[in-house]
N, CA, C and O atoms as a GROMACS GRO file, in nm:
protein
  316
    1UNK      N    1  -5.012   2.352   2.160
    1UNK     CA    2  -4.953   2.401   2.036
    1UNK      C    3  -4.804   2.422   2.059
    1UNK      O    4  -4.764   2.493   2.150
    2UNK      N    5  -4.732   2.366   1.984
    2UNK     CA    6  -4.585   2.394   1.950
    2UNK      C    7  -4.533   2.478   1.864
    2UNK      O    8  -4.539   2.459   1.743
    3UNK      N    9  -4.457   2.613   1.938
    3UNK     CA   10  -4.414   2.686   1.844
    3UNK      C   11  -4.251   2.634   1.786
    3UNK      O   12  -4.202   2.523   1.809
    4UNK      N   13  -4.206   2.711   1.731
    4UNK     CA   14  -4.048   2.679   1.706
    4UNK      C   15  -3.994   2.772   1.715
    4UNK      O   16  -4.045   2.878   1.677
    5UNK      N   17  -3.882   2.767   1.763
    5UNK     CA   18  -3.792   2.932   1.833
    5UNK      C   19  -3.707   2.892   1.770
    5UNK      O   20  -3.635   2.796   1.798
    6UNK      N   21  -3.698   2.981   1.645
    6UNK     CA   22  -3.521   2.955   1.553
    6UNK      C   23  -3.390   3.006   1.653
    6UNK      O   24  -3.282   2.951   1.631
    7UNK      N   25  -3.394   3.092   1.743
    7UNK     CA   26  -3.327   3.080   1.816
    7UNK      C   27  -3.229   2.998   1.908
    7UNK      O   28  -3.107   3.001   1.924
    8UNK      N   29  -3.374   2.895   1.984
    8UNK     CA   30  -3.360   2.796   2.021
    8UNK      C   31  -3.282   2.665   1.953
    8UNK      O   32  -3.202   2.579   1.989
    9UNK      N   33  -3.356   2.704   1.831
    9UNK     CA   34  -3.266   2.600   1.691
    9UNK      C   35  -3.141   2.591   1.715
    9UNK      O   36  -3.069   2.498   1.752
   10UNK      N   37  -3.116   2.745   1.679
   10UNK     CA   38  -2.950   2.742   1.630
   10UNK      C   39  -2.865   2.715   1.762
   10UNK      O   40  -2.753   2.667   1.746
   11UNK      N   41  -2.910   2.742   1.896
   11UNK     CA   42  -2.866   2.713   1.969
   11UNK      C   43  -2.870   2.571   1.984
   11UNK      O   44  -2.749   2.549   1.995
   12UNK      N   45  -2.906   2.497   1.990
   12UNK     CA   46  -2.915   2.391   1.974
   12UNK      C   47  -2.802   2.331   1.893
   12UNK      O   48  -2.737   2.232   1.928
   13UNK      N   49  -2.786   2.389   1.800
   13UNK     CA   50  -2.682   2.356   1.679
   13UNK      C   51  -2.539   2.355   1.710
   13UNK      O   52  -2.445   2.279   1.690
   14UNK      N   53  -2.563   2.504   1.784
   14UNK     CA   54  -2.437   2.537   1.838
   14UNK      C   55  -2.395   2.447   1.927
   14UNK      O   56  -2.275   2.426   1.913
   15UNK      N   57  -2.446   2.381   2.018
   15UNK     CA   58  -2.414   2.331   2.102
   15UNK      C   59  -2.368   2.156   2.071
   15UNK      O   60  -2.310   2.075   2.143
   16UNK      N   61  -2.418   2.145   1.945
   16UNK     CA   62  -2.386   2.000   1.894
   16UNK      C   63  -2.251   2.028   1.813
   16UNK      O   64  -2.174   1.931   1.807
   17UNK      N   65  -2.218   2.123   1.762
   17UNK     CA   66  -2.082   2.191   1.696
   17UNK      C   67  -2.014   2.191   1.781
   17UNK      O   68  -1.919   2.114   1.764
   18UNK      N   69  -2.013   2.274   1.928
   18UNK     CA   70  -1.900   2.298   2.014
   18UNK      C   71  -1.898   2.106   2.054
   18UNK      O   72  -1.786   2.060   2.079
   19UNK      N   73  -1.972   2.043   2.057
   19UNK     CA   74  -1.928   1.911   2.125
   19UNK      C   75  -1.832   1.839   2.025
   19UNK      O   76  -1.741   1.764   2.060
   20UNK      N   77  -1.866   1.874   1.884
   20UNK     CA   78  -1.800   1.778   1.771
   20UNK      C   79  -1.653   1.855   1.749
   20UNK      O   80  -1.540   1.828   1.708
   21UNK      N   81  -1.705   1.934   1.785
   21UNK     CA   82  -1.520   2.043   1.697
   21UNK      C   83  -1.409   2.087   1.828
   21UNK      O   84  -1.312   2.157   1.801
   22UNK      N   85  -1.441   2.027   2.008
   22UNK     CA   86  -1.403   2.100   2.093
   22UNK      C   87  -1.260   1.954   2.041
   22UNK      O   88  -1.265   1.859   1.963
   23UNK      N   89  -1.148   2.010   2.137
   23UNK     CA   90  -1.078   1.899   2.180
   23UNK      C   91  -1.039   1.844   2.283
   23UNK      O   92  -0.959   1.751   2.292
   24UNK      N   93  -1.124   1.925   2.404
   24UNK     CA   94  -1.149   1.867   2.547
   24UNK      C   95  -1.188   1.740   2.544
   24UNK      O   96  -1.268   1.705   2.457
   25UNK      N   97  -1.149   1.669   2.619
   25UNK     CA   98  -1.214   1.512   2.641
   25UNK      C   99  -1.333   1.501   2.663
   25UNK      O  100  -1.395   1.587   2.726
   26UNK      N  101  -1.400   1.362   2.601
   26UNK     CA  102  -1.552   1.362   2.616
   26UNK      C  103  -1.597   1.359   2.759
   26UNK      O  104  -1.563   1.273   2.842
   27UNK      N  105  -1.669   1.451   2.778
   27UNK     CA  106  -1.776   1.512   2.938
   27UNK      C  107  -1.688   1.620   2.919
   27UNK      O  108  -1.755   1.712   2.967
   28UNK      N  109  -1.597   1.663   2.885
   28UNK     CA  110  -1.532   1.806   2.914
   28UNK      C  111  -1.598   1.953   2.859
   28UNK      O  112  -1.682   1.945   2.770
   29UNK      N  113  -1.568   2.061   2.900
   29UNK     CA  114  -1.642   2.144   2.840
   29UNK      C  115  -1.659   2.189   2.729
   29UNK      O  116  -1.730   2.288   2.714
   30UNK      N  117  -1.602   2.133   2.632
   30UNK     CA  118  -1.686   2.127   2.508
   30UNK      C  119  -1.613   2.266   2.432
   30UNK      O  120  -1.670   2.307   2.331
   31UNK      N  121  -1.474   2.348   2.486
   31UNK     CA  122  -1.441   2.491   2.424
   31UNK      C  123  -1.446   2.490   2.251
   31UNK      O  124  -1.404   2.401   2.176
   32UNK      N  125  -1.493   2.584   2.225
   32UNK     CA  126  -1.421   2.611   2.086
   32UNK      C  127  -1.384   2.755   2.093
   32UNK      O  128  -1.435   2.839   2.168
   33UNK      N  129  -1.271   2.778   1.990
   33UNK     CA  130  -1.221   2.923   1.989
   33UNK      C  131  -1.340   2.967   1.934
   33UNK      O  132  -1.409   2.920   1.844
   34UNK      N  133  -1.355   3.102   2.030
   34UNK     CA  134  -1.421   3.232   1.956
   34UNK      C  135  -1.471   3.266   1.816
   34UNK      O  136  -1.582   3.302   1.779
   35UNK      N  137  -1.351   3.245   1.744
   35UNK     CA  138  -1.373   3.281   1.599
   35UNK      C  139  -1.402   3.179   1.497
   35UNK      O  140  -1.427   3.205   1.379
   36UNK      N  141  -1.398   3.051   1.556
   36UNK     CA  142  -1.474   2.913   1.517
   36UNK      C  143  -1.635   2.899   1.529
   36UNK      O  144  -1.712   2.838   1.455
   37UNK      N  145  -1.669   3.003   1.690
   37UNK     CA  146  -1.807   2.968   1.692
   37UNK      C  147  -1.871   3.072   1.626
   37UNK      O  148  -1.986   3.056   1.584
   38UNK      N  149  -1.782   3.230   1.603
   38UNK     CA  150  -1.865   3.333   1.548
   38UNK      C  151  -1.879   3.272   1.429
   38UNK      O  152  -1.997   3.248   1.400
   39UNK      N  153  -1.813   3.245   1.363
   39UNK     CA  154  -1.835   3.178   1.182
   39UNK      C  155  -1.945   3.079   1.183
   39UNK      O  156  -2.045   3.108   1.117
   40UNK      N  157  -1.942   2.953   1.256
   40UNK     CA  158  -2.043   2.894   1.254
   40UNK      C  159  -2.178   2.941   1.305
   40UNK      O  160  -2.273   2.880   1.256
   41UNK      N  161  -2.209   3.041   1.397
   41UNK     CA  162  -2.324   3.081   1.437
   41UNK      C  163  -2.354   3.199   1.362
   41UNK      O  164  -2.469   3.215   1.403
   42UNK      N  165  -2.340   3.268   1.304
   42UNK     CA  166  -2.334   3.411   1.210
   42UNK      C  167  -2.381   3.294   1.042
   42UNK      O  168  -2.476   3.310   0.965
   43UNK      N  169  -2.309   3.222   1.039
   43UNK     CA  170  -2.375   3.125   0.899
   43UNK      C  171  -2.506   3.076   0.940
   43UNK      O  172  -2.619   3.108   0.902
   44UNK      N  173  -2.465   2.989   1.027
   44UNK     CA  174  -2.644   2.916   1.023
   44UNK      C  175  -2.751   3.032   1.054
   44UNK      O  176  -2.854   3.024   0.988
   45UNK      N  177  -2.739   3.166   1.166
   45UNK     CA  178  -2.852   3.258   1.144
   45UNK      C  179  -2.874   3.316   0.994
   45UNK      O  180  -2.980   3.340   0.937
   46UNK      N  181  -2.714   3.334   0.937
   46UNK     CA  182  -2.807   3.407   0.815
   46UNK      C  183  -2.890   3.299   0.708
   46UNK      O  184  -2.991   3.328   0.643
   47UNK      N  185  -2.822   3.171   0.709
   47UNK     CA  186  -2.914   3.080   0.639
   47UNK      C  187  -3.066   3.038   0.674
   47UNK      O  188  -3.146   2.994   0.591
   48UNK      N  189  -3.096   3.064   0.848
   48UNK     CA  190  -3.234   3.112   0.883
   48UNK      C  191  -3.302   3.230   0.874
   48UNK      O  192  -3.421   3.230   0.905
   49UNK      N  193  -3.251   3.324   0.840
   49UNK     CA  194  -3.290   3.432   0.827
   49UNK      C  195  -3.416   3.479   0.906
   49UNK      O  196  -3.476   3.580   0.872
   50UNK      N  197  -3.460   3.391   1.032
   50UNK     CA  198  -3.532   3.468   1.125
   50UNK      C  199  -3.460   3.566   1.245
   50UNK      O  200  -3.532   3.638   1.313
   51UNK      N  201  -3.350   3.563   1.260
   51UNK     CA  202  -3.318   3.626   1.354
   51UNK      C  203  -3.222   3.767   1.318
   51UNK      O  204  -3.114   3.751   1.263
   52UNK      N  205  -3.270   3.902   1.353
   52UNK     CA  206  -3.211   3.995   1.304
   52UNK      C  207  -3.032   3.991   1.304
   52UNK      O  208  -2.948   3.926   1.366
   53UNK      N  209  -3.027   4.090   1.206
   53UNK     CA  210  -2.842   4.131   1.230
   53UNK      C  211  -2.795   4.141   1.389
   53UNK      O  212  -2.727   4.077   1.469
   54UNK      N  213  -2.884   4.277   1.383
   54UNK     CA  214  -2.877   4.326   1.531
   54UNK      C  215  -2.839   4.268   1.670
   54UNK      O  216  -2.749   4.292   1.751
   55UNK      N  217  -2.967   4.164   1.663
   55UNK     CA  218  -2.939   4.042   1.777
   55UNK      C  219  -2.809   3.980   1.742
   55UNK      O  220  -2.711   4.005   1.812
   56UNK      N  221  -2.799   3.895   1.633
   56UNK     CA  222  -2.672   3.858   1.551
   56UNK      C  223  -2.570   3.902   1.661
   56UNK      O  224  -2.543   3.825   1.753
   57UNK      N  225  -2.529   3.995   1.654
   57UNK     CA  226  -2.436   4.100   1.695
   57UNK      C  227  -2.415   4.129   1.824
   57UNK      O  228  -2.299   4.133   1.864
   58UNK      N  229  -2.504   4.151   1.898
   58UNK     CA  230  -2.524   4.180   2.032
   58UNK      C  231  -2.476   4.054   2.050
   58UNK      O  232  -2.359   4.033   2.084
   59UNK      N  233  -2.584   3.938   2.024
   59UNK     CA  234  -2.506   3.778   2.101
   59UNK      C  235  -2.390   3.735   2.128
   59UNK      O  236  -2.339   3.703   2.236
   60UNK      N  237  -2.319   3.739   1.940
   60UNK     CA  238  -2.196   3.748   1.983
   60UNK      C  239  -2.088   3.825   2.061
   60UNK      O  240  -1.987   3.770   2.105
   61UNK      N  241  -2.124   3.992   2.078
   61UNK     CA  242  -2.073   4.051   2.167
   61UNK      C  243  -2.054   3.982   2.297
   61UNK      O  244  -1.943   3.951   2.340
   62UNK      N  245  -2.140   3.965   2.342
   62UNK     CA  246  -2.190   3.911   2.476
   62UNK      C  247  -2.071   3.778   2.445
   62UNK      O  248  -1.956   3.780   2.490
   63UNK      N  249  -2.116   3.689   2.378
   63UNK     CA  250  -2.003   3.552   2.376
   63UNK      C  251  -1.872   3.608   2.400
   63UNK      O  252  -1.813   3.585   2.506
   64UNK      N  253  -1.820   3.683   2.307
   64UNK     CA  254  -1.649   3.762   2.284
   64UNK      C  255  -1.692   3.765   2.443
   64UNK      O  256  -1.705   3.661   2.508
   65UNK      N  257  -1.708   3.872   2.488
   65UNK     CA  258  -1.703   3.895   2.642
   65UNK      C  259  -1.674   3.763   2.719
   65UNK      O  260  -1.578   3.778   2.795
   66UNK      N  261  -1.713   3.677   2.721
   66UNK     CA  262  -1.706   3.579   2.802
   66UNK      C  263  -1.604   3.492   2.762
   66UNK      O  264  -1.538   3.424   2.841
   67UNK      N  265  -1.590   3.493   2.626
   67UNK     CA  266  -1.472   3.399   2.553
   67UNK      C  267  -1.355   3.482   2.598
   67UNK      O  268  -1.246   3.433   2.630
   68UNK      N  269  -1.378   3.585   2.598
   68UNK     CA  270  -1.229   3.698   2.628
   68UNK      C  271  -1.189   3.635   2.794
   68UNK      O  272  -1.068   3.620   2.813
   69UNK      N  273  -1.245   3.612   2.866
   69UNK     CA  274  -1.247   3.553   3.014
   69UNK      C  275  -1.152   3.380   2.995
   69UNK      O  276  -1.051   3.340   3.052
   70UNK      N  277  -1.219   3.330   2.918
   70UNK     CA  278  -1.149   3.219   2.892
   70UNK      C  279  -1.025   3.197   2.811
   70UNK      O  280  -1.025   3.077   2.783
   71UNK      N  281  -0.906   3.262   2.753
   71UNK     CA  282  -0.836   3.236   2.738
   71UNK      C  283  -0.887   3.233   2.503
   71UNK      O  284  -0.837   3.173   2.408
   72UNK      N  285  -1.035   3.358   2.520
   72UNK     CA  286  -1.053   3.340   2.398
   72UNK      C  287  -1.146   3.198   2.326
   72UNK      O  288  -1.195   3.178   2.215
   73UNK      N  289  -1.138   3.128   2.438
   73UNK     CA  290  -1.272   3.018   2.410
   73UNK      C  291  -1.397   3.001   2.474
   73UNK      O  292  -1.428   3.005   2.593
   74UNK      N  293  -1.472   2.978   2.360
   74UNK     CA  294  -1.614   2.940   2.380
   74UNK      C  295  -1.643   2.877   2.457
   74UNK      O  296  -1.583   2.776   2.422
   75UNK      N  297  -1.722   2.834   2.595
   75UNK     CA  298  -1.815   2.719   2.667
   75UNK      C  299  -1.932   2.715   2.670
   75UNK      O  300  -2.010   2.801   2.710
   76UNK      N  301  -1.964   2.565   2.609
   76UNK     CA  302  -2.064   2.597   2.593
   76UNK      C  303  -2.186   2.641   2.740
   76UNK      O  304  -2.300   2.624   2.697
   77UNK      N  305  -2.187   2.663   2.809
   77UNK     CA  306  -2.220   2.678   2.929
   77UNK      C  307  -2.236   2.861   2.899
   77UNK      O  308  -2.336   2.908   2.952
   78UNK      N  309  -2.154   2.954   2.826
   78UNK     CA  310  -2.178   3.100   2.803
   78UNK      C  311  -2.290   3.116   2.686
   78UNK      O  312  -2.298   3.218   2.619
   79UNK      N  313  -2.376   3.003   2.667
   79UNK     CA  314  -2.485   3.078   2.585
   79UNK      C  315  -2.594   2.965   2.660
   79UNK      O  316  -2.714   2.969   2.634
   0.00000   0.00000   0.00000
């Protein structure tokens, strides 16, 4: 049996976004600014509406933290 982890989803998503929107060279790490990926990942959860605010929130905390390390950008490698 196959479940589906909307989680898993959006991550997923995310990770096809940071490849299309980074401007690192292709194989490169894929950065996007911070406030590029909170907008896009904060939209697609609330348009799934399985995953709480809460988590919402915490995640991105956790990202900022790590984006704050990088110069303010996302890798995708921090989620």
């Amino acid at each position: 049996i196959s479940c589906w982890n909307p989680l898993q989803s959006l991550l997923s998503s995310m990770k096809q976004a940071c490849e299309i929107l980074t401007r690192d060279p292709e194989g490169g790490a894929a950065r996007i600014p911070f406030k590029t990926f909170s907008f896009i990942y904060s939209y697609l959860a609330s348009i799934d509406g399985e995953i709480p605010e809460t988590e919402i929130e915490a995640f991105l905390e956790g990202i900022k933290e790590q984006a704050n390390k990088h110069h303010g950008m996302v890798l995708i490698r921090h989620f």
